[in-house]
C-alpha positions as CSV (number, residue, x, y, z in Angstrom):
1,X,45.0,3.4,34.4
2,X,44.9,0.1,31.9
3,X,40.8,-0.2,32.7
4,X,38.8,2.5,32.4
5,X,35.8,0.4,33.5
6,X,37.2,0.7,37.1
7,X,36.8,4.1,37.8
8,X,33.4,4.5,36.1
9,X,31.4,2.8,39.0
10,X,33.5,5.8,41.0
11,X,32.4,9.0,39.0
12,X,29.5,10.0,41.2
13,X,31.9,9.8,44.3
14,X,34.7,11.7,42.2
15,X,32.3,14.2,41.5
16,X,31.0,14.5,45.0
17,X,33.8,14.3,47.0
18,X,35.6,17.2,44.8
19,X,32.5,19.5,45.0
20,X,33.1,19.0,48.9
21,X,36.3,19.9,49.0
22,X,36.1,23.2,46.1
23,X,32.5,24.4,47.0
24,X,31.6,24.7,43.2
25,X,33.4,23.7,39.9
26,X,32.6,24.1,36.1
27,X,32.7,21.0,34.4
28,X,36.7,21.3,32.6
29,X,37.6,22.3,35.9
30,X,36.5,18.7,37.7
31,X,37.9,17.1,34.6
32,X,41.4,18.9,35.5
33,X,41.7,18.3,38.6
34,X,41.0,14.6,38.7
35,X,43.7,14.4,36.3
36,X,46.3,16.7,38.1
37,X,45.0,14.6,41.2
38,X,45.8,11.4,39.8
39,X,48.8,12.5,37.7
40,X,47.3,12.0,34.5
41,X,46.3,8.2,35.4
42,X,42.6,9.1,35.2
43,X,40.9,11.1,32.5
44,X,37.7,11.4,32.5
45,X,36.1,12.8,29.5
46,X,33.0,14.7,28.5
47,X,31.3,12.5,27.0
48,X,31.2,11.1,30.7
49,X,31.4,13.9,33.0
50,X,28.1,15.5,31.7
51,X,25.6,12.9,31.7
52,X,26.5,12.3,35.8
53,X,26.6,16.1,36.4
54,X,23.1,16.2,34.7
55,X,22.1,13.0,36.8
56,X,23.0,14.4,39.8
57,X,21.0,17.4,39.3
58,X,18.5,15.9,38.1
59,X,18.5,13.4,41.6
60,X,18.8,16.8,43.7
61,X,22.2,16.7,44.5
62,X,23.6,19.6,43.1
63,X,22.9,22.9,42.0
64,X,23.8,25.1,39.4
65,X,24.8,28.1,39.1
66,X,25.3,30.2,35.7
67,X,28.1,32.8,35.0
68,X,29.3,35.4,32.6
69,X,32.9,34.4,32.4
70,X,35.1,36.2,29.2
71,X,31.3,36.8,27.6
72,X,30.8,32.6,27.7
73,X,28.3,31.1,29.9
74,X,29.7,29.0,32.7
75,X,27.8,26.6,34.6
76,X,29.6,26.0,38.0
77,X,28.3,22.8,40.3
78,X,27.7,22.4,43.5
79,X,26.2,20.8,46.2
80,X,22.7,20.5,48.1
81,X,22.4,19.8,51.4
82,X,20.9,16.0,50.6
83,X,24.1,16.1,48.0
84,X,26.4,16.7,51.0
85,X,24.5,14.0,53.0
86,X,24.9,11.9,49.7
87,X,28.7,12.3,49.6
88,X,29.2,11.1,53.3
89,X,27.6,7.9,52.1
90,X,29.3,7.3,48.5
91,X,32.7,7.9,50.2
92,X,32.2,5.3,53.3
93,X,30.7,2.9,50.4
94,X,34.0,3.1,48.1
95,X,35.9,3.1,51.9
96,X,34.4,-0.2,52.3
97,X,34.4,-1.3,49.0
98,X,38.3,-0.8,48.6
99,X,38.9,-3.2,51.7
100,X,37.0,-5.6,50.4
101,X,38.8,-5.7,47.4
102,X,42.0,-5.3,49.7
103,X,41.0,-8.5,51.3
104,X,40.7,-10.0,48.4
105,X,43.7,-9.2,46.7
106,X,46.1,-9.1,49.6
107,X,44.5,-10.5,52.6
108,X,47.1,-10.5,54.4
109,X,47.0,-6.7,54.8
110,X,44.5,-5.7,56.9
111,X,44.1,-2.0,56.4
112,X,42.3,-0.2,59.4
């Protein structure tokens, strides 16, 4: 993806929506999968990742949990209740949010 810019606005949704569907992830593991997801077009990076998973703790919306995994601590992520609530509304935001942008860009498509 040429802009990177466009799917930063997104990475709390990312983040929530793939906790939904896995229960609970470990950091690499979100950053794998939205790649293998998107066929390599997104990549999002550390440096990003981290600061929203802490965030989103922070805000309530997920827990962690820490495990011994090949004598390294892992921290796997997942949700709170308010965080599932949360996810129901990011996702019908960036719902909306794409068909306004559809409308814009091609409004003679009206996606239902």
């Amino acid at each position: 993806m040429g802009n990177s810019n466009l799917y930063k606005g997104s990475l709390t949704t990312i983040i929530l929506k793939l906790l939904e569907e896995h229960d609970k992830m470990y950091g690499y593991e979100i950053t794998q999968k939205v790649k293998e997801l998107t066929q390599g077009e997104l990549k999002i990076t550390e440096g990003a990742l981290y600061p929203s998973l802490h965030k989103l703790e922070a805000d309530g919306l997920l827990d962690v949990e820490v495990a011994k995994v090949d004598n390294r601590l892992r921290k796997y992520y997942k949700l709170t209740e308010q965080g599932t609530k949360e996810t129901v509304s990011k996702l019908a935001e960036l719902e909306n949010y794409i068909k306004t942008m559809q409308n814009l860009v091609n409004p003679k498509l009206i996606l239902e």
